[in-house]
C-alpha positions in Angstrom: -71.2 -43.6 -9.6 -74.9 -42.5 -11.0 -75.2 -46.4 -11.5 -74.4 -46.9 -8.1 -76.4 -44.5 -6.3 -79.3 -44.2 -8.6 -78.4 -40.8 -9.8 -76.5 -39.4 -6.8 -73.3 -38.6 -6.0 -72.4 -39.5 -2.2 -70.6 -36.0 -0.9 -69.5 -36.1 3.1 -70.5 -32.8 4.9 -69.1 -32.1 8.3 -70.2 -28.6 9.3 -68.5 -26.8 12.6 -71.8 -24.3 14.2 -72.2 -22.1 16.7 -74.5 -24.5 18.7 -77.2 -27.0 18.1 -80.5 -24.7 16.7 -80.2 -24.6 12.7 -82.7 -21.7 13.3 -80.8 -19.6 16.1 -77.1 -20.5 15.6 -74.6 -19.1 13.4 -73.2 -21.7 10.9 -69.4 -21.0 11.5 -67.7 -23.7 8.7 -68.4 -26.0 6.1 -66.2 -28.7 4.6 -67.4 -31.1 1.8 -65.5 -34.3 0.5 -67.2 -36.1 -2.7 -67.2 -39.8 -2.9 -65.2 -41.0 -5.9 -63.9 -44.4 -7.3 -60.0 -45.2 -7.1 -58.4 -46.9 -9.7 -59.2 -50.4 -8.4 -62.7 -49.4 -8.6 -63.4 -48.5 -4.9 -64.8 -45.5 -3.5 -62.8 -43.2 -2.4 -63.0 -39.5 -0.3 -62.3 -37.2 -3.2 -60.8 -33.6 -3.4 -62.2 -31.6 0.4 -63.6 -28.1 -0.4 -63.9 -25.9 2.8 -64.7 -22.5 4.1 -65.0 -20.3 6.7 -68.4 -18.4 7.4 -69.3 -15.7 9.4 -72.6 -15.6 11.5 -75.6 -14.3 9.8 -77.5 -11.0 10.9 -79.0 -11.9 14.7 -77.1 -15.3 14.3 -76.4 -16.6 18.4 -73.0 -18.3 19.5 -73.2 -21.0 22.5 -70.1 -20.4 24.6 -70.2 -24.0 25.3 -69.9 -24.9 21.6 -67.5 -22.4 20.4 -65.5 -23.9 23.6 -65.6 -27.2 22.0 -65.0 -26.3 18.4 -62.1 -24.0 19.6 -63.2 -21.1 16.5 -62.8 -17.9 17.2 -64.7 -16.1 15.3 -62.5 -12.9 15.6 -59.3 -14.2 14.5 -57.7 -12.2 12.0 -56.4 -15.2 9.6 -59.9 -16.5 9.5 -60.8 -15.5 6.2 -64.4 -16.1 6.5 -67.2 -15.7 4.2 -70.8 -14.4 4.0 -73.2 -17.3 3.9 -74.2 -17.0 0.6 -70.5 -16.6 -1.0 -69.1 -20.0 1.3 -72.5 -22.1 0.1 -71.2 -20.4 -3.6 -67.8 -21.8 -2.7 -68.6 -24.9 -1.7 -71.9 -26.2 -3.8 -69.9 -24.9 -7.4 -66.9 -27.7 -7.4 -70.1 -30.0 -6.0 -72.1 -29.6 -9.2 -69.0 -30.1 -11.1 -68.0 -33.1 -9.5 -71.8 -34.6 -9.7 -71.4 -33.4 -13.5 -68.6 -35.5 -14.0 -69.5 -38.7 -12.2 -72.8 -38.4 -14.6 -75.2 -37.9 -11.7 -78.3 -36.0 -11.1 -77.4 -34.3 -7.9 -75.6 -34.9 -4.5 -76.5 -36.4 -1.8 -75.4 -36.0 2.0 -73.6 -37.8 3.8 -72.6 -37.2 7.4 -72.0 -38.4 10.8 -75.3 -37.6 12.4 -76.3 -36.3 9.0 -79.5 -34.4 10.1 -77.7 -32.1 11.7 -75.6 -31.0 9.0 -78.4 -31.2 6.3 -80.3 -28.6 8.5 -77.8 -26.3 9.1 -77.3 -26.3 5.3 -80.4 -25.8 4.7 -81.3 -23.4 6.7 -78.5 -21.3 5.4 -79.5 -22.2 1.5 -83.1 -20.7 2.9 -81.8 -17.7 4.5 -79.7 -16.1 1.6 -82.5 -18.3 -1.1 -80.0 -20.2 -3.2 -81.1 -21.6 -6.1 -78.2 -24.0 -7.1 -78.7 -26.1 -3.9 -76.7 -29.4 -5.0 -77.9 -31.5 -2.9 -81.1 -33.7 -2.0 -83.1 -31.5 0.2 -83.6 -34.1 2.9 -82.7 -37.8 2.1 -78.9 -38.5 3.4 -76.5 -41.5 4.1 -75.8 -41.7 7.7 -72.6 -43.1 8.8 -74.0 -43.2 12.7 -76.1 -46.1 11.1 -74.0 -47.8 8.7 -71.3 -48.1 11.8 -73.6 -49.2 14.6 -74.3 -52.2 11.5 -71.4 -52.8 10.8 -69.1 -52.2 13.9 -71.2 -51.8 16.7 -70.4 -48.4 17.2 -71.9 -45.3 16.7 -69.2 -42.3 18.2 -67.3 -41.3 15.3 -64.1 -42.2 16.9 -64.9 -45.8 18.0 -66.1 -46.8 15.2 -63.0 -45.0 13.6 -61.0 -47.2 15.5 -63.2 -50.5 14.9 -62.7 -50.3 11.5 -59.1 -50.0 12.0 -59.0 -46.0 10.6 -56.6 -43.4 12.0 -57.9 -41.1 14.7 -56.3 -38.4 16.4 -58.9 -36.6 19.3 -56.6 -33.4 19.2 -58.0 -32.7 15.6 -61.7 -33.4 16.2 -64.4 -30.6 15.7 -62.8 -29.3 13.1 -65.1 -29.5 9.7 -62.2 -30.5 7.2 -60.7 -33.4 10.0 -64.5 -35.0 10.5 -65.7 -34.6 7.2 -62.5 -36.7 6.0 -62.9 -39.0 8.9 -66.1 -39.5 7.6 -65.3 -40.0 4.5 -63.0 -42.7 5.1 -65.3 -44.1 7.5 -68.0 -44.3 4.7 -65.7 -45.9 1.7 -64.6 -48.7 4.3 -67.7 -49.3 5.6 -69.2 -49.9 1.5 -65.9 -51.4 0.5 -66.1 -54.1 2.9 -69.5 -55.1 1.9 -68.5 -55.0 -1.7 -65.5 -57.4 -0.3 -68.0 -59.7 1.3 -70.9 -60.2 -1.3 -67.7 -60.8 -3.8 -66.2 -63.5 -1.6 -69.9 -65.3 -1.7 -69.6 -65.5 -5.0 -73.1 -63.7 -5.4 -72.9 -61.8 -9.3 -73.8 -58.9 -8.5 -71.1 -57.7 -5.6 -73.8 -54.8 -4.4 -76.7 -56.9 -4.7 -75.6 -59.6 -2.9 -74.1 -58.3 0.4 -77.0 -59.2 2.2 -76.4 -63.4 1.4 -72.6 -62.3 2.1 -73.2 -60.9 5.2 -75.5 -63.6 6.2 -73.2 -65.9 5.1 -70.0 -64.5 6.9 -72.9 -64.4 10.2 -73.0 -68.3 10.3 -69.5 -69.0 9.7 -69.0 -69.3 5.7 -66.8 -66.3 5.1 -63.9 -65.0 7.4 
């Protein structure tokens, strides 16, 4: 994986929030999936980590977005955590699993990843982490690699385009997307893996552009 990603480990973050301003609204849940290889060497959405969070001191709640997400924040099976015990619950398996894979440090991956990364990071700012895991602002962004490679850019059409599993009734909840997004992510790579390998180009990462190129003018299926 570090040879792969130049030193990164590829970890999906979905995060469920309180409304759109990383500086106003209450981060409300986290889920994380890390990236891993299979035993045909694919990638693969590891083990999810999740948690619950409740608003910080001040923090605001848009009625239209806790409509959408469907959280209430009040429910008594919630089990939600400060900030700074959830980003404790979810960065320490994130090291490990970076650890393990031999790589530096994690990077982001989301579906519109921007706005995940600033939530985090507004939150790692607020309670001053030091054990932040991950890059503090490069990311993968699946929004991009589907509008390449399906034409689609709404998590659930592309979903479907790539011929993934989808189920609307589920949606806007952090552990659902982030392993949507997850699968999304490991298709999207695998498939170019699958095409530079069919052009016969060496090295299968390396050559995805000829193979893509290739499958453009007819060449590959």
């Amino acid at each position: 994986m570090a040879d792969r990603f130049r030193g990164y480990l590829p970890v999906v973050v979905d995060v469920e929030t309180g409304g759109f301003d990383w500086q106003r609204h209450a981060l409300l849940e986290i889920a994380a999936v890390p990236i891993v290889f299979d035993a045909d060497g694919r990638l693969a959405p590891g083990e999810t980590v999740t948690t619950h969070v409740d608003p910080f001191p001040g923090a605001e709640l848009d009625p239209k977005s806790m409509e959408i997400t469907g959280i209430d924040i009040g429910h008594p099976f919630r089990d939600a955590k400060p900030e700074r015990e959830a980003l404790d619950h979810v960065f320490r398996p994130i090291r490990a699993a970076a650890r393990a894979a031999g790589c530096q440090r994690a990077i982001l991956v989301g579906h519109n990843a921007p706005f995940d990364l600033s939530f985090l990071n507004a939150a790692v700012a607020r309670v001053a982490h030091k054990r932040n895991p991950f890059h503090p602002f490069s990311t993968f962004d699946t929004v991009t690699l589907a509008g390449m490679a399906y034409g689609q850019t709404v998590l659930s059409r592309a979903m479907q385009a790539a011929g993934l599993d989808w189920d609307g009734a589920s949606a806007h909840s952090a552990v659902y997307d982030a392993e949507r997004t997850a699968e999304l992510f490991c298709t999207i790579l695998n498939r170019w893996q699958v095409l530079s390998e069919r052009a016969g180009t060496g090295d299968g990462w390396l050559g995805a552009r000829e193979a893509l190129a290739a499958q453009q003018q007819g060449a590959l299926p």
